[in-house]
C-alpha positions in Angstrom: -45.1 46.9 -9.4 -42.9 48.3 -7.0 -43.7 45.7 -4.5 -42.7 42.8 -6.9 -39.8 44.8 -7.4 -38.7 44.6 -3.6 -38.9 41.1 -3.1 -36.5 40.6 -5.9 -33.7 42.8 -4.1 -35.0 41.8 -1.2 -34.2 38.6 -1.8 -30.5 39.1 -3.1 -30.3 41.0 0.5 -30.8 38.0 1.9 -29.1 35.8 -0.5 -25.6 37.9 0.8 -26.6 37.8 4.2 -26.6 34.4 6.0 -28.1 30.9 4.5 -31.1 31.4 7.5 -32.3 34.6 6.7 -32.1 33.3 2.8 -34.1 30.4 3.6 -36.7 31.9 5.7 -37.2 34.9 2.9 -38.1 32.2 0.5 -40.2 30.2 2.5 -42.3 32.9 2.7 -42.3 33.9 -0.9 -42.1 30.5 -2.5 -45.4 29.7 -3.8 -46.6 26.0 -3.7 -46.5 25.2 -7.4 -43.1 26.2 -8.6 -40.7 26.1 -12.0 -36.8 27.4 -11.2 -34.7 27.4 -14.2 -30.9 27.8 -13.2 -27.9 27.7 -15.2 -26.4 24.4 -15.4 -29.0 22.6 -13.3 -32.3 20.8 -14.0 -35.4 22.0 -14.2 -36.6 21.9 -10.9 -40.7 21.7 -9.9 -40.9 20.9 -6.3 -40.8 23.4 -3.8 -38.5 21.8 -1.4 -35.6 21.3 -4.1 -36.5 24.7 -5.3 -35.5 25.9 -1.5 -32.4 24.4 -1.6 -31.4 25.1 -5.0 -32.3 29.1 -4.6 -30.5 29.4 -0.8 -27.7 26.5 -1.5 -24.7 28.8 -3.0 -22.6 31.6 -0.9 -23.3 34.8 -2.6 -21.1 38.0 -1.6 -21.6 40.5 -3.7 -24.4 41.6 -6.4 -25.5 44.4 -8.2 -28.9 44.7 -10.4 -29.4 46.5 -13.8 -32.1 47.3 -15.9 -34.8 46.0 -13.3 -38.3 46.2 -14.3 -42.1 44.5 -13.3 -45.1 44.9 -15.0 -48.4 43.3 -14.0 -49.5 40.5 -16.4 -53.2 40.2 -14.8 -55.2 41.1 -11.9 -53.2 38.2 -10.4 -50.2 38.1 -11.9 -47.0 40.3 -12.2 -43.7 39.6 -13.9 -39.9 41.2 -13.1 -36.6 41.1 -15.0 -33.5 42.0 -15.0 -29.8 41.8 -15.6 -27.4 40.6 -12.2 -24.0 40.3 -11.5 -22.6 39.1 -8.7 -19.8 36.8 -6.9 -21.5 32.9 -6.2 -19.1 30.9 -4.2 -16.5 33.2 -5.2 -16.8 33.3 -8.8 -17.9 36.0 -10.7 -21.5 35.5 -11.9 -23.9 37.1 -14.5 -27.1 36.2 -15.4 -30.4 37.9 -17.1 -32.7 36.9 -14.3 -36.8 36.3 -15.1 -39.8 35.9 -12.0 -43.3 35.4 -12.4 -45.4 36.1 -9.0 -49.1 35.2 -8.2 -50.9 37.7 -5.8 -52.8 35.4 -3.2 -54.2 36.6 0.1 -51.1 36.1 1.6 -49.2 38.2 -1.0 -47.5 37.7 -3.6 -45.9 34.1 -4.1 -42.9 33.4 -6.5 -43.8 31.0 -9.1 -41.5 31.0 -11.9 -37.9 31.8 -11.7 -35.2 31.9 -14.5 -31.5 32.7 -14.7 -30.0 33.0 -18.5 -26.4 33.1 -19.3 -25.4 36.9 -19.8 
């Protein structure tokens, strides 16, 4: 599950990086049926407000613990772990859940959750 691994850092990468790169990374990965559960926010189940919502805030900094992905099904693979980081220059931690889907285009994020840590 290494590869469902990477797109998790690879996505904080981005996430530091620049808005652009963050928002092309998930365009890419974002599949078309989606769940995003963020701290203090609604649930959100469309794919365009899950765009904005996952590439909106200014991250600077992060650091992951304790990462680990196991494959659920055939199909499906699952990673976790713990985050901390700085979001719009606040100090930020979270225990952070994705579910992927593997489709012939890859594997598509599907279900993403950040818990209070």
């Amino acid at each position: 599950m290494d590869a469902l691994a990477g797109l998790e850092r690879g996505a904080w990468r981005v996430l530091t990086d620049e808005p652009a790169a963050a928002r092309s990374f998930y365009e890419n990965v974002l599949h078309d049926r989606v769940v995003v559960l963020l701290i203090d926010r609604k649930p959100i189940q469309e794919r365009e407000a899950a765009l904005s919502a996952l590439c909106g805030a200014t991250w600077t900094a992060h650091s992951l613990a304790d990462l680990s992905a196991a494959r659920l099904s055939r199909v499906v693979g699952a990673v976790n772990y713990r985050v901390a980081a700085t979001k719009n220059g606040v100090p930020y931690s979270a225990r952070v859940s994705s579910v992927y889907v593997h489709r012939g285009d890859g594997w598509k994020l599907t279900f993403h959750q950040h818990v209070s840590w």
